[in-house]
C-alpha positions as CSV (number, residue, x, y, z in Angstrom):
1,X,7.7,21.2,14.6
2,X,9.0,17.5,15.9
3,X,7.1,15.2,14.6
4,X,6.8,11.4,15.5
5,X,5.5,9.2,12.4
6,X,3.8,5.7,14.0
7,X,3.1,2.4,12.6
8,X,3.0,-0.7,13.8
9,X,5.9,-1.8,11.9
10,X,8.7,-1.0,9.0
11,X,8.4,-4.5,7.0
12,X,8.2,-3.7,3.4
13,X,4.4,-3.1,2.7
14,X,2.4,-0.5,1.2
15,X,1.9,1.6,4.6
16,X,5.2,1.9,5.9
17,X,6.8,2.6,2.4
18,X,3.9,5.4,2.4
19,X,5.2,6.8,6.0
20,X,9.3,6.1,4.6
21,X,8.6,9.0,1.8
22,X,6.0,11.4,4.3
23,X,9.5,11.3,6.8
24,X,11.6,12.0,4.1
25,X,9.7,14.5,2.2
26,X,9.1,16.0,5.7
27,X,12.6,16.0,7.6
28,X,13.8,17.6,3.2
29,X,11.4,20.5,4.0
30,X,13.0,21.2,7.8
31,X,10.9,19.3,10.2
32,X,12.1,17.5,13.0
33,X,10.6,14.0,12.3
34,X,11.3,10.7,13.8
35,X,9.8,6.9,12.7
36,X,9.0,4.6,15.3
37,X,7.4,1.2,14.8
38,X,5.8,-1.0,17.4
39,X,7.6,-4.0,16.4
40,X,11.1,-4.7,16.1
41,X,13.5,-2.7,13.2
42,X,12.8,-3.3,9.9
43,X,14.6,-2.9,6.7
44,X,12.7,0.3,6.4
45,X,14.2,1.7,9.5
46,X,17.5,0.9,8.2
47,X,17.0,2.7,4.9
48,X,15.1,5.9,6.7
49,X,18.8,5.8,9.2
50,X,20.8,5.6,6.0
51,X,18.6,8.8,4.8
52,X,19.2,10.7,8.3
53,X,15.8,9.9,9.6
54,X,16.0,8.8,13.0
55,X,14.0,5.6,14.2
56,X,12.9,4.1,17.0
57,X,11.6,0.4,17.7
58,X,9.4,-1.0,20.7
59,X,10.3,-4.6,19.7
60,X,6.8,-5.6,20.4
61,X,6.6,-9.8,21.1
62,X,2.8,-9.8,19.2
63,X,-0.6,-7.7,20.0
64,X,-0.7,-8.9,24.0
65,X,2.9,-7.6,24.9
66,X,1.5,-4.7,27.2
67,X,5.2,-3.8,27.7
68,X,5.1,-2.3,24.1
69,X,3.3,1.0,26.2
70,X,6.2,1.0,28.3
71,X,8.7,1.1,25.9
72,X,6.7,3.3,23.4
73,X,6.4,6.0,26.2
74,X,10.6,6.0,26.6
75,X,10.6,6.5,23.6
76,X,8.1,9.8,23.7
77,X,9.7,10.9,26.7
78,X,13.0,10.7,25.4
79,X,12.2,12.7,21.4
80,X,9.5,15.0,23.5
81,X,7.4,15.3,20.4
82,X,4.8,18.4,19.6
83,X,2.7,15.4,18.0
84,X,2.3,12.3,17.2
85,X,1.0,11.4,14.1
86,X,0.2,7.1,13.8
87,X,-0.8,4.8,11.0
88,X,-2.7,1.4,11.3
89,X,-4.8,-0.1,14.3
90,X,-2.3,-1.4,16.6
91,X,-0.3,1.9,16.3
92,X,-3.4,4.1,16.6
93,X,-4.1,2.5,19.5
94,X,-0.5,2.4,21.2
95,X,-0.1,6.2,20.0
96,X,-3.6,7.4,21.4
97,X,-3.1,5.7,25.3
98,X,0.4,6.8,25.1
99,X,-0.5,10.2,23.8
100,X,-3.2,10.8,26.8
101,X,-1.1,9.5,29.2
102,X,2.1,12.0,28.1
103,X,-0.6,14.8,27.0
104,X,1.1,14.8,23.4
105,X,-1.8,15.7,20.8
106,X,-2.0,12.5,18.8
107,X,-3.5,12.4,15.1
108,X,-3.9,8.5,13.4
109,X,-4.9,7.0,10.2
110,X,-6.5,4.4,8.5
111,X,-5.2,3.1,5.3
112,X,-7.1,0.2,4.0
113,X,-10.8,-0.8,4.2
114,X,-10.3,-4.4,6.2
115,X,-13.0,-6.9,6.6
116,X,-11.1,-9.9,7.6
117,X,-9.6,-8.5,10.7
118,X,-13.1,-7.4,12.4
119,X,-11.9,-7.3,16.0
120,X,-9.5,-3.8,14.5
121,X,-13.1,-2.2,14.1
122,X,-14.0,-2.9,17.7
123,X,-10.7,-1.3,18.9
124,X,-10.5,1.5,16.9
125,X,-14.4,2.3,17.8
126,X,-13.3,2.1,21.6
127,X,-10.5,4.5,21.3
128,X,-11.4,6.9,18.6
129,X,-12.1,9.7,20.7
130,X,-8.8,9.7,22.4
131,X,-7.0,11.6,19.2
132,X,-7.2,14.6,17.7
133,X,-8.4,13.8,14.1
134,X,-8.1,11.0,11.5
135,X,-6.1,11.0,8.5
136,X,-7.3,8.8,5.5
137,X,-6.3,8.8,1.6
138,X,-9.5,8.3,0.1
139,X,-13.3,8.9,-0.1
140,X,-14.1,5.4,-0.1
141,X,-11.8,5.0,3.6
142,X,-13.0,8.3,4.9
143,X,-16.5,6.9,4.6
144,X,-15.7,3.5,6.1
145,X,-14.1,5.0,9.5
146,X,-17.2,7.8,10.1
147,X,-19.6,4.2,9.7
148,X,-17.4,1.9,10.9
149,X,-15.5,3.6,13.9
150,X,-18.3,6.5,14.8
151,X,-15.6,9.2,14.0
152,X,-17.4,12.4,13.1
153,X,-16.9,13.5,9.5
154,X,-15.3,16.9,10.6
155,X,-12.7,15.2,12.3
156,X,-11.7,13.1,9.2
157,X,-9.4,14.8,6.9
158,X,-8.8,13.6,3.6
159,X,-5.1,13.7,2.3
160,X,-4.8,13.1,-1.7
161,X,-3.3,10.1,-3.2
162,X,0.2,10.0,-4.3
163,X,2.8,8.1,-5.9
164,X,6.3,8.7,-7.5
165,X,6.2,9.7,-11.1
166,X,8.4,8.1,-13.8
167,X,10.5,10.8,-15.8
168,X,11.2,7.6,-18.0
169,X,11.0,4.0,-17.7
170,X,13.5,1.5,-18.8
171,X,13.7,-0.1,-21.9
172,X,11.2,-2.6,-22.2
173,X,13.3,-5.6,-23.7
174,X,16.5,-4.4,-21.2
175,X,13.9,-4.2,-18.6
176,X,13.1,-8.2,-19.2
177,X,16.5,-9.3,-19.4
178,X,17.5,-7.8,-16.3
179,X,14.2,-9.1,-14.4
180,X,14.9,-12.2,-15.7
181,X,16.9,-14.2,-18.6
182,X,14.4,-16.8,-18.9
183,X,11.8,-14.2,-19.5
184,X,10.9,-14.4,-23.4
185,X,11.1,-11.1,-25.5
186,X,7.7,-11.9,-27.1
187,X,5.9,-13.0,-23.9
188,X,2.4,-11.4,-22.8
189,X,3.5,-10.6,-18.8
190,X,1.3,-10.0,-16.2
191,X,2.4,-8.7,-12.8
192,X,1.7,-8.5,-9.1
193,X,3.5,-6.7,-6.7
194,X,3.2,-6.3,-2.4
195,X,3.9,-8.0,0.7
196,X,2.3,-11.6,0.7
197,X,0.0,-11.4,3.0
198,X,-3.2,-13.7,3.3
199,X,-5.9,-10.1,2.1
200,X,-4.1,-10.0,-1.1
201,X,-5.3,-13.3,-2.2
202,X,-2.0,-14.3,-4.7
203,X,-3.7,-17.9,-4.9
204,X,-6.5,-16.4,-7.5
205,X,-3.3,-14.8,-9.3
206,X,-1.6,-17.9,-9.6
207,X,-4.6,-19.7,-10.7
208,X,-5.6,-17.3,-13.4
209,X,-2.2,-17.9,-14.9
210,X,-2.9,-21.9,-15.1
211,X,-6.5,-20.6,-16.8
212,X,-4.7,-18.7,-19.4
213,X,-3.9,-21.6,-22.1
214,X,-1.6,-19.2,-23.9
215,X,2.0,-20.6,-23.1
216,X,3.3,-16.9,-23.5
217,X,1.6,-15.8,-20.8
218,X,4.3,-15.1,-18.0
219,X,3.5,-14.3,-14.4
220,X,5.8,-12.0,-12.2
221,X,5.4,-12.2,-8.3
222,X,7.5,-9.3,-6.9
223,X,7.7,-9.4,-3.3
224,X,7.5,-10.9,0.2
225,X,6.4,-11.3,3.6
226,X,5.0,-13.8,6.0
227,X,2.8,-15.8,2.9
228,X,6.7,-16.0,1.7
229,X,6.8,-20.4,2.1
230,X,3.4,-20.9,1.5
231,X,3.3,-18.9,-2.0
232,X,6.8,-20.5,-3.2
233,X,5.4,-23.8,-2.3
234,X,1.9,-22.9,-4.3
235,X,3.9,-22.0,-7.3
236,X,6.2,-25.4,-6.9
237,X,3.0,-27.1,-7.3
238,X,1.3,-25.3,-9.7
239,X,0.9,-26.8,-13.1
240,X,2.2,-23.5,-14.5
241,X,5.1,-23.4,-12.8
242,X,7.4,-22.9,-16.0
243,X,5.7,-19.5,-16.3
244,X,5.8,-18.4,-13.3
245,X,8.3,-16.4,-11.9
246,X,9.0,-15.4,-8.2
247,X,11.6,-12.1,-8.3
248,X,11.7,-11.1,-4.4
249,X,11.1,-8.1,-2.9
250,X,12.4,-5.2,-5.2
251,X,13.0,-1.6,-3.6
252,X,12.6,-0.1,-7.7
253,X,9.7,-1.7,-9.2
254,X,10.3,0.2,-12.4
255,X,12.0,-2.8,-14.0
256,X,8.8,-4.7,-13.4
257,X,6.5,-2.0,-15.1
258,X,9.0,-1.6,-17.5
259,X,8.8,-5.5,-18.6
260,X,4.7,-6.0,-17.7
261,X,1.6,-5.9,-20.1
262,X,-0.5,-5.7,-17.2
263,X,-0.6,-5.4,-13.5
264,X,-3.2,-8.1,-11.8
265,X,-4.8,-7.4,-8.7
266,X,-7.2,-9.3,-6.9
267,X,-6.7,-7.8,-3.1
268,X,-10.1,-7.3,-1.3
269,X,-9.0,-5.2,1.8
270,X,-7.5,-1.6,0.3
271,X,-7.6,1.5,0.9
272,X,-5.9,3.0,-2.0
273,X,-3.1,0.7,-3.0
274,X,0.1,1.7,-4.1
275,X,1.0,-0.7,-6.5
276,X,-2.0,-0.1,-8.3
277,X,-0.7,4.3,-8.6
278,X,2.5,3.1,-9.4
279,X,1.1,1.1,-12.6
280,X,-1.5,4.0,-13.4
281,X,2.0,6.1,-13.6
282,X,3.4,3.9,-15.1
283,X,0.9,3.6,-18.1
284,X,0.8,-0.3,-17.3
285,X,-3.2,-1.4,-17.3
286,X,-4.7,-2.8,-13.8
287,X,-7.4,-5.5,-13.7
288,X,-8.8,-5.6,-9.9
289,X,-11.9,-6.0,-8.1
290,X,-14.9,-3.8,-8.2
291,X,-13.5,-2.9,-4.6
292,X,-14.6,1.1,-3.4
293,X,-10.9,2.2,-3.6
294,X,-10.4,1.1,-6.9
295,X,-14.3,2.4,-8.1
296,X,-13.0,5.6,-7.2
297,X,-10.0,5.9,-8.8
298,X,-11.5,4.6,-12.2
299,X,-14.7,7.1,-11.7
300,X,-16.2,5.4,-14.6
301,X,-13.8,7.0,-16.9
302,X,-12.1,3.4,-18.0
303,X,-9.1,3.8,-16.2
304,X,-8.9,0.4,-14.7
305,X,-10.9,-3.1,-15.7
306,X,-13.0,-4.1,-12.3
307,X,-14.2,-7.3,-12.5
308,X,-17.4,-8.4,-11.1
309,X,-18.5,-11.4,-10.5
310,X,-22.1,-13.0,-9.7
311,X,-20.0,-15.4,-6.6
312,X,-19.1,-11.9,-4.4
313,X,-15.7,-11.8,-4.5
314,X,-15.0,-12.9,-7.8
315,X,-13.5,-16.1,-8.7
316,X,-10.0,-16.8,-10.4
317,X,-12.0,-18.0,-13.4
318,X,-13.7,-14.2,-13.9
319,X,-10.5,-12.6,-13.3
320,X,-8.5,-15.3,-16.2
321,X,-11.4,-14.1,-18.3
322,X,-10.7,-10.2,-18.0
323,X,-7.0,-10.7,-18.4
324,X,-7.2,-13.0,-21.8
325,X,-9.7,-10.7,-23.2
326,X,-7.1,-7.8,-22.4
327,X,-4.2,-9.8,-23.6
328,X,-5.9,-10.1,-26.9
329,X,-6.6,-6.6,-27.7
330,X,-3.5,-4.4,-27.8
331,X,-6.1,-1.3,-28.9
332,X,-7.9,-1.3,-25.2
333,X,-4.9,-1.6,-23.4
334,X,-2.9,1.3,-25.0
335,X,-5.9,3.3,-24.7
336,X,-6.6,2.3,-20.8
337,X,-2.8,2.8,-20.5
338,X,-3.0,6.7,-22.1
339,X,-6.1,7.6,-19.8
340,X,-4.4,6.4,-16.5
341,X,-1.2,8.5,-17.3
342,X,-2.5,11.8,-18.0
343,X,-4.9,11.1,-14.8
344,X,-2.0,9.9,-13.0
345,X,0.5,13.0,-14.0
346,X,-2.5,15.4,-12.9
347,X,-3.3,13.8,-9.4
348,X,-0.7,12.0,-7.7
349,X,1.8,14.4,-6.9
350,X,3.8,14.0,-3.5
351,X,4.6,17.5,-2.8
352,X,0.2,17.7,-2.6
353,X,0.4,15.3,0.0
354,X,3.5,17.0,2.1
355,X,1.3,20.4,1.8
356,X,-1.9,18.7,3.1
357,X,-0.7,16.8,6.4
358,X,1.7,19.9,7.4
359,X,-1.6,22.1,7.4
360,X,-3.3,19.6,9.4
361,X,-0.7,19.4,11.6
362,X,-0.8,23.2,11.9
363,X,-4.2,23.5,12.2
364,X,-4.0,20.1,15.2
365,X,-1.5,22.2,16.9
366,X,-3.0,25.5,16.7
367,X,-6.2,24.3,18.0
């Protein structure tokens, strides 16, 4: 098979650091895969060409550059692809219009439940019947895109979670000191880790640290993107700003679970986050929103805290409350911790996911 992996771009971000490991998982076991992006190269690209995954980039302007077709199509022309397999609105929608106008069997995928963005809804419902079949990673998604985009349920496939497994995590204390000298031994730390991005809602982060009185309370913020000024300047005025501690964009996070009592996570557009299977790996605890992503991978089995609140989302102040009362009982975290480790050792395998999307590209290409 020669496969083309889509998505709109290679930024560092929980999708395309999703498609980096599919490509390399998928050119290890002897497909022909190339990653092309809509927008121009990204630091991804230059890690999948580093690998020996071959890139492309249609160096997209924003949304309205119609050109991006163009270029997209030399690009199809040129690689010849059996199918193409996209991720993300404006790539589903770029790889469908392409794929009918080359007659290259197209597959997409959604990845996160959005409601900001409502205008991706209408496109996606306009084009949906253009491709061959939708990949998602979760119940909760699979039901949002047979509601919300009209695609039939037996055209939906579900591909299982996954995340990379820790054979063993740092040292704790050597995990701080390299994260950060100024970071206390005894400290309580909480984390957050993704692209800054407006959906992910850092603000309520920042401000449950200011809530917390407790001046061993520390607050990690690994990562960046194009929220990058506006959170540095959010943390220089924040009355917490001693305890707050901005570490970049890190390609290893296990440092960070290494050093953190708990991962915070406030985000209320998912579809089954990363971040948050990298912590339940990691045995760190997650406190996020009663959100249907994260309802499903607790199951009521007291994997994760979900905080509710009576205001819909919940407010900085119900999140503060849920981390302090966490902070303040070691017993419920360790316990929390054990639960989402054995669940995470039994579930999130990669090599499940590399099994799952071959046989749907099989059965695609077959049909």
């Amino acid at each position: 098979m020669r496969i083309v992996l889509l998505i709109t771009d290679l930024e560092p971000g929980g999708a395309p650091l999703r498609i980096a490991r599919l490509a390399r998982d998928m050119a290890a076991s002897g497909v022909e895969v190339h990653v092309g992006c809509l927008a121009p190269p990204g630091p991804i690209s230059r890690a999948l060409e580093a690998d020996g995954v071959p890139t492309f980039a249609c160096n997209a302007r924003g949304p309205r550059d119609l050109l991006t077709l163009r270029r997209l199509s030399r690009n199809l022309k040129r690689i010849r692809p059996d199918l193409i397999h996209a991720t993300l609105t404006h790539a589903n929608v770029a790889a469908r219009l392409a794929g009918r106008r080359l007659r290259i069997p197209v597959l997409t995928s959604t990845a996160t439940i959005e409601v900001e963005r409502r205008w991706h809804l209408t496109v996606e419902r306009c084009t949906a019947n253009m491709d061959r079949g939708h990949l998602v990673n979760s119940r909760a998604v699979a039901r949002h895109v047979t509601h919300a985009f009209k695609i039939p349920p037996e055209r939906v496939h579900l591909v299982p979670p996954s995340a990379d497994i820790p054979r063993q995590m740092p040292d704790r204390a050597g995990a701080r000191r390299s994260i950060d000298a100024d970071l206390p031994p005894e400290s309580f730390v909480i984390l957050w880790a993704g692209r800054f991005d407006p959906v992910k809602r850092i603000d309520i982060v920042v401000r449950c640290v200011e809530r917390i009185a407790d001046r061993n309370c520390r607050l990690l913020l690994v990562g960046d993107g194009p929220e990058r000024t506006r959170i540095e300047s959010l943390v220089y005025d924040s009355p917490a700003r001693d305890r707050i501690h901005l570490l970049g964009w890190r390609d290893d996070l296990s440092p960070a679970f290494a050093a953190a009592d708990l991962l915070l996570f406030p985000s209320l557009t998912e579809g089954m986050p990363n971040v948050v299977l990298q912590a339940m790996a990691a045995g760190v605890p997650v406190v996020g929103g009663d959100i249907p992503a994260l309802r499903e991978l607790d199951d009521g089995q007291q994997r994760l805290v979900l905080v509710k609140d009576r205001s819909r989302p919940a407010t900085d102040e119900a999140y503060a409350a849920a981390a302090d009362l966490l902070m303040r009982d070691a017993a419920a975290r360790n316990a929390m911790s054990a639960r989402a480790a054995a669940w995470a050792r039994e579930h999130l395998d990669p090599a499940r996911v590399l099994s799952a999307v071959l046989k749907i590209y099989r059965q695609t290409l077959d049909a």
